[in-house]
C-alpha positions in Angstrom: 109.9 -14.7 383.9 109.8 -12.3 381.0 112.6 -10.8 379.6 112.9 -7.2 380.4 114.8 -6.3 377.4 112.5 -7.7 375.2 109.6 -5.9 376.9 108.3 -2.9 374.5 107.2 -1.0 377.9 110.6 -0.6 379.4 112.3 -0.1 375.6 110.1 3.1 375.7 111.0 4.0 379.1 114.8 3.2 379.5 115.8 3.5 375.5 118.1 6.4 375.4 119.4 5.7 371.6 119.7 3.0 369.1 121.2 1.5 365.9 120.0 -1.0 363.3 120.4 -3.9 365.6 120.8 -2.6 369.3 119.4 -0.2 371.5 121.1 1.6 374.2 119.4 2.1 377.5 119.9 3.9 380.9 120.6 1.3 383.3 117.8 0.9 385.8 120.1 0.1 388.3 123.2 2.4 387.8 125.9 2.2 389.8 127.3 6.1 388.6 125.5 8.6 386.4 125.3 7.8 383.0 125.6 3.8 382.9 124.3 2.7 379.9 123.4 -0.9 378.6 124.1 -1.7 374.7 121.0 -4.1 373.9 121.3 -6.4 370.9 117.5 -6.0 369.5 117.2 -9.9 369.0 116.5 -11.9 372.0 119.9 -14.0 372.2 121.4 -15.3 375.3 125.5 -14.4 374.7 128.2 -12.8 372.8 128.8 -16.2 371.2 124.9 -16.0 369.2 125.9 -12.8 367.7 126.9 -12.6 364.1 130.3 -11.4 362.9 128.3 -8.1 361.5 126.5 -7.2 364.8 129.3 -7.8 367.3 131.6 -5.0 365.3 128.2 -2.8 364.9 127.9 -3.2 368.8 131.5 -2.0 369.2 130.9 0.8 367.2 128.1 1.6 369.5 130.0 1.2 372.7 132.6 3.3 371.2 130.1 6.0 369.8 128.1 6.2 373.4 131.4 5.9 376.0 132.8 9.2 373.3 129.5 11.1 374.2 129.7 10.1 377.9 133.6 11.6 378.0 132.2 14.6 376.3 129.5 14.9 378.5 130.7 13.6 381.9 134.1 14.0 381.9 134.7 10.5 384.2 137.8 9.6 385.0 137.6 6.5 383.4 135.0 3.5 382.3 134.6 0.2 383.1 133.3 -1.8 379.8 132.1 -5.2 379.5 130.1 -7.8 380.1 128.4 -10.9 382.3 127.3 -14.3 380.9 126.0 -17.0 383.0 123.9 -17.0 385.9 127.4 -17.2 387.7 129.0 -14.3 386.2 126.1 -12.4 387.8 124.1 -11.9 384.4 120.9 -11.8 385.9 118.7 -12.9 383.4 119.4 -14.5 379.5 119.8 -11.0 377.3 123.0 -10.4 376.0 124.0 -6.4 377.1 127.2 -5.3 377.4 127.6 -2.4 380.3 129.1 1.0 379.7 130.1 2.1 383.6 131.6 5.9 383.6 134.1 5.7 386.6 134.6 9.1 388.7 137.6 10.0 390.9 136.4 8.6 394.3 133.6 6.4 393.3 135.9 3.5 394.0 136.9 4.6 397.9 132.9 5.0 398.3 131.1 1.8 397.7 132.1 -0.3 394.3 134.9 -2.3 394.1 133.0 -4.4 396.9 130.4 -5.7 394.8 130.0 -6.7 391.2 131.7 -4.8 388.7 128.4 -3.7 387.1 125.8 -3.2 390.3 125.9 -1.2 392.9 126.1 -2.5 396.7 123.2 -5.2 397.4 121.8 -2.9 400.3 120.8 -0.2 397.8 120.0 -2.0 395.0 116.9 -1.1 393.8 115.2 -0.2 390.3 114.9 3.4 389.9 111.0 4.2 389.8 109.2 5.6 385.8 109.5 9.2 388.0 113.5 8.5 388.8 114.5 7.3 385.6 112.7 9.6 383.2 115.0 12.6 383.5 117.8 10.8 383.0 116.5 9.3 380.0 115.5 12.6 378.3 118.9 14.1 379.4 121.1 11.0 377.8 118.9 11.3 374.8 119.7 14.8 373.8 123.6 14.1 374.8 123.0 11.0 371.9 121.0 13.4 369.8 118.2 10.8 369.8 
């Protein structure tokens, strides 16, 4: 299988803002509003293949992007982090780290039943080009770019 990250379609489509060596995307599958992914640009499988330089640039980023989603979104909180392994629930061998705005309520409603980053299995679909499109312009003006 291809990697999806490293597909130039879906960078156009779900790329929301991006640095010298990550992008940020709107998750495809979001389990709240605003759930972004930060995307190292390289193709590596885990934390542990990034360099010294990029892991404090991607922290930077996550701290940048979760600023401009309190701004924005006012959540009550965020859920930050990541999956490696195929038994961690990483789905497929691109190193992301999630940014998951958390909203009074959302935890009674449906996701502290499933993994941390996804929403319930019974709904989980990708959101179609039409679905995600909005949301992408939208995040990209709150990221000014």
């Amino acid at each position: 299988m291809a990697c999806p990250f490293c597909d130039q379609d879906i960078i156009n489509k779900q790329k929301i803002y991006e640095s010298e060596n990550f992008w940020v995307f709107y998750n495809l599958r979001p389990a709240n509003k605003g759930q972004c992914l930060v995307v190292s640009k390289r193709h590596v499988n885990n934390l542990k293949e990034l360099p010294d330089e990029e892991l404090g640039e991607m922290m930077q980023l996550v701290k940048k992007i979760s600023s401009k989603l309190e701004d924005y979104l006012k959540p009550a909180g965020f859920n930050c982090g990541f999956n490696e392994g195929i038994y961690s629930g990483q789905a497929f061998e691109h190193f992301h780290f999630h940014i998951l705005p958390r909203f009074e309520g959302d935890k009674e409603q449906r996701l502290p039943k499933y993994h941390l980053f996804h929403r319930d299995p019974a709904t989980k679909r990708n959101l179609t080009d039409e679905e995600i499109a909005p949301f992408v312009e939208e995040f990209k003006k709150v990221f000014g770019n």
